[in-house]
N, C-alpha and C positions, 0 to 999 in steps of 0.2 A: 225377589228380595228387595225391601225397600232402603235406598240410597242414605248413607249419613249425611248428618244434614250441616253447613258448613256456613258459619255468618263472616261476613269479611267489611269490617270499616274502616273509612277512611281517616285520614287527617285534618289536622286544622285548616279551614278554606279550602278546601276541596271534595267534591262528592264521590259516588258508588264509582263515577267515571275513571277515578284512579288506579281501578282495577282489572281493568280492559285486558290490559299486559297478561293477563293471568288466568282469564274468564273459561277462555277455550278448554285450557288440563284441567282444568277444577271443575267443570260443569261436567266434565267426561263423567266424573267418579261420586262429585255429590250435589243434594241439593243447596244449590246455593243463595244463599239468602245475603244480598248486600243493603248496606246499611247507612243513612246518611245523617249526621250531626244536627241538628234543629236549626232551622233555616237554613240549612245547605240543598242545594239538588233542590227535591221536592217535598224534604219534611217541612214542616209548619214551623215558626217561628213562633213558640208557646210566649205569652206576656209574662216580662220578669216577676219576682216573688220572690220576698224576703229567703234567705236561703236556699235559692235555687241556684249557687254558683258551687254548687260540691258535686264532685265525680260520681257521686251516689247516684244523685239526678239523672246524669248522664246511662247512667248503669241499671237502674230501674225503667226509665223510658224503655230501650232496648229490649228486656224482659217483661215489657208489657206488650212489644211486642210479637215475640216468640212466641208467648203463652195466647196471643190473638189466631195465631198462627196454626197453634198444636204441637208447636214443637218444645221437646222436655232436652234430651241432653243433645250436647250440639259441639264441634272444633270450630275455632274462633284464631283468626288470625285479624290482626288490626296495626296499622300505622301512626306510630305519632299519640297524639289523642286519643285515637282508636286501637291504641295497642293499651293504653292506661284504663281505658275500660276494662279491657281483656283483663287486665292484671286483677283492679277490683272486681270482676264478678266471679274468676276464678278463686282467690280470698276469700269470700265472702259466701259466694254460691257453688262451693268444687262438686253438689252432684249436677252440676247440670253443665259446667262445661268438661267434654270429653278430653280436646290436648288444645293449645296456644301457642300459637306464634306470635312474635311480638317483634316487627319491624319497626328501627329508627325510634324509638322511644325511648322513656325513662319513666323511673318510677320518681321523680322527681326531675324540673324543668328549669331549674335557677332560680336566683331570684326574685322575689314577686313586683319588685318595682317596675322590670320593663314591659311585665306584663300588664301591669297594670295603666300603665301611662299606654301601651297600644292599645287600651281599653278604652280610654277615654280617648286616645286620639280618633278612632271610628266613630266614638256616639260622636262628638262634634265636627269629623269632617267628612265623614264615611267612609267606603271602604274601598276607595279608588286608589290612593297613594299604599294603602297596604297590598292590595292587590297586586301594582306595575313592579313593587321589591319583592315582590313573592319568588320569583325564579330565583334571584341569589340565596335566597334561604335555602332553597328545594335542591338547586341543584351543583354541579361542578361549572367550574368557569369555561364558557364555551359550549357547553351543550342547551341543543336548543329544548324549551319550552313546548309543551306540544299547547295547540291554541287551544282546544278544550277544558285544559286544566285552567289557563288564565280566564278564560269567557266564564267558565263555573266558578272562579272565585269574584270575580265582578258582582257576581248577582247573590252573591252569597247576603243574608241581613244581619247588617249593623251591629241590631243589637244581639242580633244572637253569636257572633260573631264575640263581641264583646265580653257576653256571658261567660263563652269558654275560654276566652282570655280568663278571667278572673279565676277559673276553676283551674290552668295552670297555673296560677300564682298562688295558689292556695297546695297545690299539689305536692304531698309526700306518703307515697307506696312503700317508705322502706321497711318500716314494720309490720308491712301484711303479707312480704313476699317469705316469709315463711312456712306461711300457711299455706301457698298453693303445691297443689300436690299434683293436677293434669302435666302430663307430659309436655315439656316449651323447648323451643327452637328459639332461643334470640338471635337477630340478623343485624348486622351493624353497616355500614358506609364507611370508610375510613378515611373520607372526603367529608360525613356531616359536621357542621358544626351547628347544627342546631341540636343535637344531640350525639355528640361527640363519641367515639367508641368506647373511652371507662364508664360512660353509661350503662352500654348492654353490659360491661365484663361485672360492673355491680349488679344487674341482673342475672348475671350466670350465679356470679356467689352468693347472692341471697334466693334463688330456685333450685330448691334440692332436684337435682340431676339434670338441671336444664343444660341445654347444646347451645354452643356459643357460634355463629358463623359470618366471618368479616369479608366484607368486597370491596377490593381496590376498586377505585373511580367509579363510586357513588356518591351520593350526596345524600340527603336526607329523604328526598322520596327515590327510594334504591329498586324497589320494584319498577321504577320506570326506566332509569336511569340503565340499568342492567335487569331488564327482564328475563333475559333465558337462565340467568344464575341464581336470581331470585323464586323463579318458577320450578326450576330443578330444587331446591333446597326445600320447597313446601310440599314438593311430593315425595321426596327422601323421606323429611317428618313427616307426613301423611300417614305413609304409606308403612310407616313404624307403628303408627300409632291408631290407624285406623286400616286392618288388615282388606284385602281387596279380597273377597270369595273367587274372582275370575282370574285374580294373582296367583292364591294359594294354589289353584287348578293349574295354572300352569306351570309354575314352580316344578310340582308333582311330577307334571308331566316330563318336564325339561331332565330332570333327574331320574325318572326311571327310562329314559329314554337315552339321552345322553351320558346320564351318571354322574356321580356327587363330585369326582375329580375336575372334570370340565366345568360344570357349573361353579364350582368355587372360586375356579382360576378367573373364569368371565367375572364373576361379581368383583373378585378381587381386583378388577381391570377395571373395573366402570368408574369414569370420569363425569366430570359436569358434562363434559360434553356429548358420552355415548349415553349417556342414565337415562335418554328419552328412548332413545331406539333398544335401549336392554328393554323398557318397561315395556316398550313396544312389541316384544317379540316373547317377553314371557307372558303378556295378558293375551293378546291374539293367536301369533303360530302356537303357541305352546296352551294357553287356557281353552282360548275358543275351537280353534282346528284340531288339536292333540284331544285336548282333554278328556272324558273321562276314557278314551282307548287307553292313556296310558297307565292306568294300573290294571289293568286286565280287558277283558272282552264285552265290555258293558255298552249295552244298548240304548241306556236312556241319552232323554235331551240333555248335553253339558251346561254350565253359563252362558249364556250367550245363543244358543244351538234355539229353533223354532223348533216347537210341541211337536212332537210327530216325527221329527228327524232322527233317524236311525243313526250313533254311531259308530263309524268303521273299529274296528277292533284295531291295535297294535299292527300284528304282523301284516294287514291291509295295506295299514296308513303306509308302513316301512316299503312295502315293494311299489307304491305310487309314490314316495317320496323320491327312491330309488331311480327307478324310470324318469322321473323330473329332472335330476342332478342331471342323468346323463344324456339325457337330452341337450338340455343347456349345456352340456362341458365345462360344469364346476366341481371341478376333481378334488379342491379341497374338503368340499361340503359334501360330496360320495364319501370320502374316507372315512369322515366321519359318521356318515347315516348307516356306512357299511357294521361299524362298531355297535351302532345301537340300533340296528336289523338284529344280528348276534342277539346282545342281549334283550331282546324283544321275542325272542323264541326261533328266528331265523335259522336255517343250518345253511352253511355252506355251501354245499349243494344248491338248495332252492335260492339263494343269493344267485349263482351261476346260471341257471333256468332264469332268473329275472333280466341277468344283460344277455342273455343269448335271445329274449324275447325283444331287446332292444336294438338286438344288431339287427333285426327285420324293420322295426317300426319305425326308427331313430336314423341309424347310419350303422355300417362294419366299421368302418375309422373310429367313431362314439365309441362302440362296444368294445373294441379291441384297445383304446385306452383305461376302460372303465375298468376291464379286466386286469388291466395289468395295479390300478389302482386298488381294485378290493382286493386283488393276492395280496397283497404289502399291508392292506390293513389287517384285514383277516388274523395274519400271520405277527402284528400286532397285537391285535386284542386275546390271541390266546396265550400270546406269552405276556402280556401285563393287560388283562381284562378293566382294571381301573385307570390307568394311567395312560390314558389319552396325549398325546402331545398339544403342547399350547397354543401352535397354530389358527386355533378354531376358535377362538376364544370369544368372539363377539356373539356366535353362537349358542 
């Protein structure tokens, strides 16, 4: 099945580079298409033209090259500038972009005076003095700069540089953001001041049902600044919005395995901080290794599974799962595998043939605590079959 396809731009003076932080989770799941401002990185620095300082410009470029591409509807998250894109083409173009995110932006950027005086101060001095105060705009006081970002704004051109100066100064989104209808995630800094947090929160209130999500000790580029928080948040909205077929699979599996009690509780537990290793273990132990055994006895290849590979069924996978825990002497994750052996078609009995197979292969110490662990589950899951205790929860 072929991958959603996923454009990601940057901000002003700076390239596709900006995205580094993020490249890894988001290549996992889509095609990623990054994207660079005219004269930035490696786009062309097109010769100015009476009216070529409108967002439109910006927004059609872009869509000429998607359409060069083949690609029709697409998620779009963008920085800065490149979130104001995001905003016009979903206004303007809603079938072709699927959902938005919209880091550190606005649908309006103050102003047009200082944009327009750093417009002219590049064409006649270049873009070396904008360049060296670049970090204080970008970031919080004290955190370093990475040298790539500054090397890529050095070489950034003049006057294209200048152009998009002009096209903030001309900028206001506010009357088109009713119109967008794709699913947005706005993400704030609570440290920008280039684009201050009642920015994004006028973004929430003019995007019917957009998510609002703010990070202490960010600055305006927040995806660098705090990348695991920023990278967590785009896969949350992803993953809302552009469903994972090897998620769904595992989901399935987690729940007819584990059950709807357990799984709730885990989701209900997931932080920034575990949201990687939950996604981690519903899309792989659970979609790839589980999957399709766990709605019955099915033999095709799963997501993920090589053409030809026979799936174990359920009650297989259960008594190799089984044998593993106790192996290892992780008596918490037995008690629970003990529960969803049961509801996987296990009886009791053939649970007990499975550690008395391991007090041979394993150890009698292993087996004879294993035992004493699945009686207590056991004798659990028949008197509250759903209601698992919360211990297991990461699971």
């Amino acid at each position: 099945m072929p991958r959603p396809h996923l454009v990601l731009a940057p901000s002003l003076g700076t390239t596709q580079a900006l995205w580094e932080p993020q490249l890894p989770a988001l290549t996992a799941r889509f095609e990623v298409i990054t994207w660079d401002l005219p004269g930035h990185g490696a786009a062309p620095a097109p010769a100015r033209a009476p009216g070529a300082a409108r967002i439109e410009s910006l927004g059609e470029l872009l869509l000429a090259r998607l359409d060069a591409l083949g690609v029709g509807r697409f998620a779009f998250a963008g920085v800065s500038l490149g979130g104001a894109v995001g905003m016009w083409l979903a206004a303007h173009h809603p079938e072709r972009v699927a959902s938005l995110a919209l880091l550190c932006t606005s649908a309006h950027f103050g102003p047009p005076r200082p944009w327009a005086e750093r417009a002219g101060a590049v064409r006649a001095n270049g873009i070396g003095a904008v360049a060296d105060s670049a970090p204080k705009r970008w970031f919080t006081p004290g955190f370093p700069a990475p040298a790539r970002l500054l090397a890529d704004h050095h070489h950034v051109d003049p006057e294209a540089y200048a152009v998009c100066c002009e096209i903030l100064a001309g900028l206001d989104l506010r009357p088109d953001l009713a119109r967008i209808t794709a699913p947005t995630l706005v993400l704030a800094g609570r440290d920008d001041t280039a684009t201050p947090p009642p920015h994004a929160r006028e973004l929430v209130d003019g995007i019917r049902d957009a998510q609002l999500v703010e990070l202490p000790r960010a600055g305006h580029l927040a995806n660098v600044e705090q990348p695991r928080a920023v990278t967590d948040a785009l896969l949350q909205h992803l993953a809302r919005t552009h469903p994972d077929p090897l998620r769904r699979s595992g989901e399935a599996a987690r729940r007819a395995v584990l059950g709807d009690a357990h799984v709730d509780r885990a989701q209900a537990r997931t932080t920034p901080f575990t949201a990687r290793f939950q996604d981690f273990i519903t899309r792989y132990a659970w979609g790839e290794i589980w999957g399709d055994a766990a709605t019955g006895d099915a033999v095709t290849p799963g997501p993920g599974l090589a053409e030809g590979r026979a799936t174990l069924d359920r009650r297989t996978r259960s008594v190799i799962t089984l044998t593993a825990l106790v192996a290892g002497g992780h008596k918490d994750e037995l008690a629970l595998h003990v529960k969803g052996a049961l509801r996987g078609g296990l009886s009791p009995d053939e649970i007990a043939e499975v550690l008395l197979q391991c007090a041979v292969y394993c150890s009698v110490p292993a087996a004879n605590s294993a035992f004493a662990v699945a009686e207590r589950a056991i004798a659990e899951y028949e008197g509250h079959p759903d209601g698992e205790d919360a211990r297991h929860a990461q699971r």
